[in-house]
Structure formats: C-alpha cells, structure tokens
N, C-alpha and C positions, 0 to 999 in steps of 0.2 A: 749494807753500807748506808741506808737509810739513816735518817732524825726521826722523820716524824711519828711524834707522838700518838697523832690520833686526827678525829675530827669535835668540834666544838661547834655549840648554836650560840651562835651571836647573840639571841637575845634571854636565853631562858638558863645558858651555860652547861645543859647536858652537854655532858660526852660522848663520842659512838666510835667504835672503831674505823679502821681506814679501809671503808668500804664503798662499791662507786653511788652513795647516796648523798644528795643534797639540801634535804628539807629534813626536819625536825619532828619528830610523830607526835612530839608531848605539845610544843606550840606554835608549829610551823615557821619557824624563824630560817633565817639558811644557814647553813652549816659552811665552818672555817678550818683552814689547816693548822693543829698546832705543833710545833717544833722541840725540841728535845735542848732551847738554845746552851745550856750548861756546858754540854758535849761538844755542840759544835764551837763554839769561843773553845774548846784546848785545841781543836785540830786547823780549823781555818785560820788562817793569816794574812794579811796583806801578800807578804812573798809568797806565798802556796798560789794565791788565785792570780798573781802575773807570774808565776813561771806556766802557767796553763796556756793550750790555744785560744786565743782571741776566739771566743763565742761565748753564747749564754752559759753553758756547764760549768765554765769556771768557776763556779756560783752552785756546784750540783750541792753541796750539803744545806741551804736554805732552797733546796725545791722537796717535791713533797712522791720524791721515786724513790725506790726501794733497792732498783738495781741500776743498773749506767742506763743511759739513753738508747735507744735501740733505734730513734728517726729523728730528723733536725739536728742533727749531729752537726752543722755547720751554721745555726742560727745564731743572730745575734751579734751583736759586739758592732753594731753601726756606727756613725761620727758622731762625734759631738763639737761642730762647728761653732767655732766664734765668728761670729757674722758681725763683722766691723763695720762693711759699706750698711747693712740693714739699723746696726747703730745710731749711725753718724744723721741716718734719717731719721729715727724713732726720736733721739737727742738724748741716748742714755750712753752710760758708760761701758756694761761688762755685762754684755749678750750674747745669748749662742744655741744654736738649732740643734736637738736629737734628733738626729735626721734616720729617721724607719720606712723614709722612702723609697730607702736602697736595700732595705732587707730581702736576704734571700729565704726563699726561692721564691716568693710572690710580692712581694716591693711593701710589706706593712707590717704592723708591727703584731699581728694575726698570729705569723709565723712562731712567734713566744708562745702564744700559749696553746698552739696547737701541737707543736713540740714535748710539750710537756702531755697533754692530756691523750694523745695518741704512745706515748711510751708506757703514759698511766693506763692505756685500752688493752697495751697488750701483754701487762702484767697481769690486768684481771681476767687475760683469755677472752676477750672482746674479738670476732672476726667482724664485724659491720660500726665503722665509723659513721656521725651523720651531726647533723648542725641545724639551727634555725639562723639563718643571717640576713645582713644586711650588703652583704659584697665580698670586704675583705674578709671576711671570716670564711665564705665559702669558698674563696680561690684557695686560703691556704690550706683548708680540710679536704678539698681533693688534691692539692700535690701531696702533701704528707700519705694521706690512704693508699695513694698508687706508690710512695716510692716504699712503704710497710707491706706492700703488698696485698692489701685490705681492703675489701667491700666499703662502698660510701653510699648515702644517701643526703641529699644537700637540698635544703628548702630554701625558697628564697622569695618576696613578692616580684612579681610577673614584672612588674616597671620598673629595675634596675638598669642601672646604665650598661651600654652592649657590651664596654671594657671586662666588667664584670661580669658579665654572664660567659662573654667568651673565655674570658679567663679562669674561669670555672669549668666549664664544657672540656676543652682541651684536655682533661688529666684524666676523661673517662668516666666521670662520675654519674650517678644515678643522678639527673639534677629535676627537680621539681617545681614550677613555678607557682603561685599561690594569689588567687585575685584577693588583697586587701596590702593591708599595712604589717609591718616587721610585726606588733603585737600579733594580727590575725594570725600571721606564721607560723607566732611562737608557741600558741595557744594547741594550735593542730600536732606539732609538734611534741606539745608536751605528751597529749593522748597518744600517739604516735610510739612513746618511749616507753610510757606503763603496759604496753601491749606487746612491743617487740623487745628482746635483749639483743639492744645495741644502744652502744658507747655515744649517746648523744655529750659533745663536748660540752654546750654551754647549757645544759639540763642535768643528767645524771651524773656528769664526770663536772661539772664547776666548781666543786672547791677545789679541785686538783688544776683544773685548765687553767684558773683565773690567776694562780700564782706566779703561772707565768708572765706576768705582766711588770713583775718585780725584779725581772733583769731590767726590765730600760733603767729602773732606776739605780739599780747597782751599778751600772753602768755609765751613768750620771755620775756619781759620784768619783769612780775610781778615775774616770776623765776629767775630772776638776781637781786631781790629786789628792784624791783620800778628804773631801770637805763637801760639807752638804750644800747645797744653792739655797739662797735667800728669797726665791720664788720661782717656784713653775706655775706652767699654763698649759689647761691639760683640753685636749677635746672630751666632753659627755655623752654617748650615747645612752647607754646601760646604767653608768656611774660606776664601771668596776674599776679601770683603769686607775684615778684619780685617787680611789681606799688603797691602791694596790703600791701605786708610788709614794704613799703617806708609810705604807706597811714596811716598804723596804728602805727605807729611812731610818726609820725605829728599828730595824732589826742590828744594820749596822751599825748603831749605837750600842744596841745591847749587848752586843757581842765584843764592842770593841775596836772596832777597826776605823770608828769617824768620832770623832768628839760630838761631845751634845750640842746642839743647835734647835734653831727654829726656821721651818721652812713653810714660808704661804703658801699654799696651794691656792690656784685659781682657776675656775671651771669656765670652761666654755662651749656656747651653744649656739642653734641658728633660731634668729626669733620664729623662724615657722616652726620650731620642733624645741620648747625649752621650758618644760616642768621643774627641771632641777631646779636652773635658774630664776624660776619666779617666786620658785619658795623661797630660797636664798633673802631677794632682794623685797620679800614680805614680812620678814622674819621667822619662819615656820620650819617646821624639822617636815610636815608635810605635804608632798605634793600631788596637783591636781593633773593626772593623764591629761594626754590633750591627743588631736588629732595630726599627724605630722600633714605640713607645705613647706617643705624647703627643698633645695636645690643640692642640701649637704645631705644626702641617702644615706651614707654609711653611719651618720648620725640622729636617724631618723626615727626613734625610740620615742612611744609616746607614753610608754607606761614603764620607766625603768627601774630595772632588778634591784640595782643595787640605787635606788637613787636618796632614800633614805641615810644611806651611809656617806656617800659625797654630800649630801646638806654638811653631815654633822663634821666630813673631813675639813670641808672649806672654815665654814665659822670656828669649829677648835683652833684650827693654825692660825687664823687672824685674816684670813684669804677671803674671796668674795668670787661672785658669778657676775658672769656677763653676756651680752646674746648681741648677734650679729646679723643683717638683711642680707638675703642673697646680691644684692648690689656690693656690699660691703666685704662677702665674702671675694668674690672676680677680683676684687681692686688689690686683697689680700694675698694671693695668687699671685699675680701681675708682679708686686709689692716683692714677694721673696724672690721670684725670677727675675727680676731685673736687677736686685740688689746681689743676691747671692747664687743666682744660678740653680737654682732650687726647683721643680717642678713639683708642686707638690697638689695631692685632689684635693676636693673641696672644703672636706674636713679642717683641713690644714690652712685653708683660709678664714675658717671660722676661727681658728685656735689665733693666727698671727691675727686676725681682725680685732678680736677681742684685747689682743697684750697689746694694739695701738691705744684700744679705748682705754683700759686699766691705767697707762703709763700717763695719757692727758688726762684721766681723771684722776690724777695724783696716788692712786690708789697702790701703784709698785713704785715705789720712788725710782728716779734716775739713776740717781748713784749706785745703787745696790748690783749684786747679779742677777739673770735673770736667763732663764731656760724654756724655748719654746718646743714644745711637745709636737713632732709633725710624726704623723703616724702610718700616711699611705702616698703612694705616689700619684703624680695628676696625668699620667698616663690611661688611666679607671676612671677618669671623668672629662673626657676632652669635652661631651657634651655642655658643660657650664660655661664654656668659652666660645663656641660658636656665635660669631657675631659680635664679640665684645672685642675681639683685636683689629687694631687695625692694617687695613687691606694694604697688603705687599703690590708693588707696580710692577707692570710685566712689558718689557723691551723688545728688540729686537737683536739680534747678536751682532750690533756692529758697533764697535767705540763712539762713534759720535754719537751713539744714543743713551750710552753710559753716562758719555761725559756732560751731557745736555740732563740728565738725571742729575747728576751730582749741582751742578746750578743749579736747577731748581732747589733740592734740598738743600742746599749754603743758603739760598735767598732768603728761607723760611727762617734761618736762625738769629 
C-alpha cells in the first residue's frame, strides 16, 4: 500500500533504495524520501482524508510506510486555534496557534515523527529503538517503544529539565545521561549506531522519521479549509521541522488538493543557541556551530543537521529568522497564557517571542494570516518560570480576610 519511491541525496541526487540508511556514500549529503506523487493524486482526495479518524494517518499515502501503522495509531490532528484575544494584542488581523502541546501521548509534536519512524523500525525488523535528544524527542521514543513493545535506549545531556527526564524515566527506558551538549550526545550516538543494529530514529531511520513532521502541516492546511497560510513561524533546533512544513506545502499542491500559493516561512531561535539565524540575517547559506546558553533546551542545537536547508527554506519563500533572550522568551509564555490559555514550554516562547518581533518589524504584515507553531507543552519546563511570576497572597479562612484582600486589590486598580 506504499508510494514510496525510494531514497534520494539531496545534494548529489543518487538514488538508493528504502533502506534504514541516512547518508550518501558517493558525497555524504543526507538522504530524502521520494514519493510515487502521480499515484497518489488518483487515489487521495480531500473527501478520502476527512472521511478518516482525526489523526495523523489520514495522510498515510504521503508518509513514507509500506504497510498501516502498527504504533501512534492515535497521533496527531491537534487544534489549530484562532487566537483573537492574542490578536487583538499583537494588532494583527487572522492569527492562530498549532497547538502540539496537547499532542498525545507525550504533549509535543515528537509524537509525529516517532510514530512514523517506530512503524518504519518494525518493518525493518528493528527490536532496539534509541534517539539522541534534547527532551521531547526522548519522552516520545520511550512511550512509543513500550506501547511497540520494544527495547529503548534514550541519550540525553545530563542537565535537561526534571519534566523531561522524568517524563522519559517513567515508560521504562534504557535512559542515558551524557556530560556535554545535544551535539556531544549526538556525536556518541552516532558511533553508538555504526556499532549496534538498532533503529536509532534521528540517525539511521531520519529520512523516514523526519517526514513525519509533515502532518502538522497537512493539518495546517486542512484546518484553514483546504488553503495554505501566508506565514508560519517555526521553532529551529535541528532545522528539520521548518524544510518539513515547506515540503508539505508543495506536496499538497502537487497533488492537487490546495491551489498554488506562497507561504513565508519564518525561523526561530534563542539568541543563546542561534546559528541558523545568524546566517539568515548575514546573508549566508552557511552557518557557524556555536556553543548553546539558553534557557530554551529542547532547542538547544549548536550544530544543526538540517540547518543548511532552513537557511535556503526561509530566504526562498521570502521569510526571515529571528532570535529571542531568555527574558524575552518568559514574557512570551506569560503572553499566550494569559491571552489564550495556552501553557506552552520554552520553545514556544521563543517561536511566539520572535512572531511579536517579526510583526513590529513589519516583516509579516498585519493584515495577512498568520500561524504560530507551538510544538511542546510548558509543563517540561516549569523551571524557566520560577521566580518570574508573581507571588499568590495566602489568607486565613475567614471572610473578612477575603474581603479585606479584595480592597486591597480594587485599590491597586
């Protein structure tokens, strides 16, 4: 029941079959999924993919599985809020949140493509799932391994926030801490996978994993009624994300089911952690590693995979980067909870932090649509808010000391 074609290098355009390899032998480029789209434009339709259950499958003939899904059977298909009151404050017209911080089973939007790439593990007869991450990647690869049934092995650096590691811990997993940075991780990691056969998701299985990132934007779209948005605003860690919702854009084009448009993409970062972003605003297709300090971990990529290709997604669409201080991030935070009730982690402050700056710097205009990307829930980062809210007053349990509260708070207004 498959499309896909094959695998493809991005930059040398061999071809190789669909096999769980990532890199390019002739010139180490990385390897992409290609699709069969002739085939699937006769079968897929608008009505075919809403008579489906609301999840990501509805979408199974642009994923890059062979057979049905075998885990994550319930992923997918989160809100896509119109946030009026968040509006009304930014002073734009037709805004609205992806909200992945209610994705199940682990609150981010992880769950995509570990869904996909754990169906794809056990197609290839994969028993040992395993990940290099930064948080939400390793919460969602140890619930998927346990509910597959499946061996894990989960690296992570050692100074992740508790959310995360306990939210990882709990499903059983082999977990690993690592003294350095996401790169040190990823690096032990890699050796790690040339040496053992197992289904590392965002190494050996990445062109398959990473596709999944092409539901949110499917999903984008089918929620704005079949029409593509005039600007998203994506968080960077890696920079797959951001090629991933450019890809699923064009594909619904290609096939049919959205009229042609142009959609900006707009990257964002925290200024302690943001190579993509300095190439961007250097002019440069290349960037300079750097060392992550920022408060935003799950976006804390100092040398990223794909970052080459969000340069060239941003400046093709017309779109631009931007980077945000952890000050900037809290207030962003704050900012969707108090407007739209939104609890979102840190990442998601850098993403809504940056679509404040974008929109005063004239850069997304007002008038237009405009979609912000929140990807994990702020549940996995209470620590960036310690101390930045303010302190709740504590009573006694008897009415006149309520009511003697409520004066004072009238008086203040």
């Amino acid at each position: 029941m498959g499309y896909v074609q094959g695998l493809k290098c991005r930059e040398c355009g061999r071809e190789y079959p669909k096999d769980p390899i990532n890199i390019c032998a002739f010139c180490f480029g990385p390897l992409e999924v290609v699709y069969r789209y002739e085939e699937i434009a006769k079968v897929l339709s608008r009505e075919r993919i809403t008579s489906r259950p609301p999840n990501m499958w509805r979408y199974l003939e642009l994923l890059p599985l062979d057979d049905a899904p075998t885990v994550g059977k319930d992923v997918g298909y989160t809100p896509l809020v119109r946030a009026e009151n968040l509006a009304r404050s930014l002073g734009v017209s037709e805004l609205y949140i992806k909200n992945d911080a209610v994705s199940y089973p682990t609150l981010s939007f992880k769950d995509r493509v570990v869904a996909v790439a754990v169906s794809k593990a056990k197609e290839f007869d994969f028993d040992t799932i395993a990940c290099a991450s930064t948080g939400n990647l390793a919460n969602a690869v140890a619930a998927c391994a346990a509910s597959a049934g499946l061996k894990s092995y989960v690296f992570i650096p050692a100074d992740l926030e508790q959310g995360k590691i306990m939210g990882t811990q709990v499903f059983g997993t082999n977990l690993v801490g690592i003294q350095g940075n996401y790169d040190d991780v990823n690096r032990l990691c890699t050796e790690v996978a040339d040496k053992h056969r197992w289904a590392f998701v965002n190494i050996n299985l990445r062109p398959f994993y990473a596709e999944g990132s092409k539901t949110f934007g499917y999903e984008i779209v089918e929620q704005l009624g079949w029409r593509l948005p005039q600007n998203v605003v994506v968080p960077m860690a890696g920079g797959s994300l951001i090629t991933k919702l450019k890809k699923s854009f064009q594909e619904l084009t290609k096939i049919g089911l959205v009229e042609e448009g142009r959609t900006k993409m707009f990257g964002a970062q925290a200024t302690g952690c943001s190579p993509i972003v300095t190439a961007v605003k250097k002019g440069t297709d290349l960037f300079k590693p750097v060392k992550p300090d920022t408060i935003a971990k799950s976006l804390a990529i100092g040398n990223p995979a794909d970052g080459f290709y969000a340069i060239q997604t941003m400046t093709d669409s017309g779109g631009w980067g931007e980077e945000v201080t952890d000050d900037e991030i809290v207030e962003a935070m704050k900012l969707l909870a108090e407007t739209e009730g939104i609890f979102t982690e840190t990442a998601g402050g850098v993403t809504l932090g940056v679509t404040k700056k974008l929109i005063e710097q004239g850069k997304i205009p007002r008038d237009e649509s405009i979609v912000v990307s929140i990807t994990g829930n702020g549940l996995k980062t209470q620590e960036a808010l310690l101390g930045r809210l303010q302190k709740h007053p504590v009573i006694d349990s008897r009415l006149d000391s309520f009511e003697a509260l409520l004066v004072e708070k009238q008086s203040r207004l």
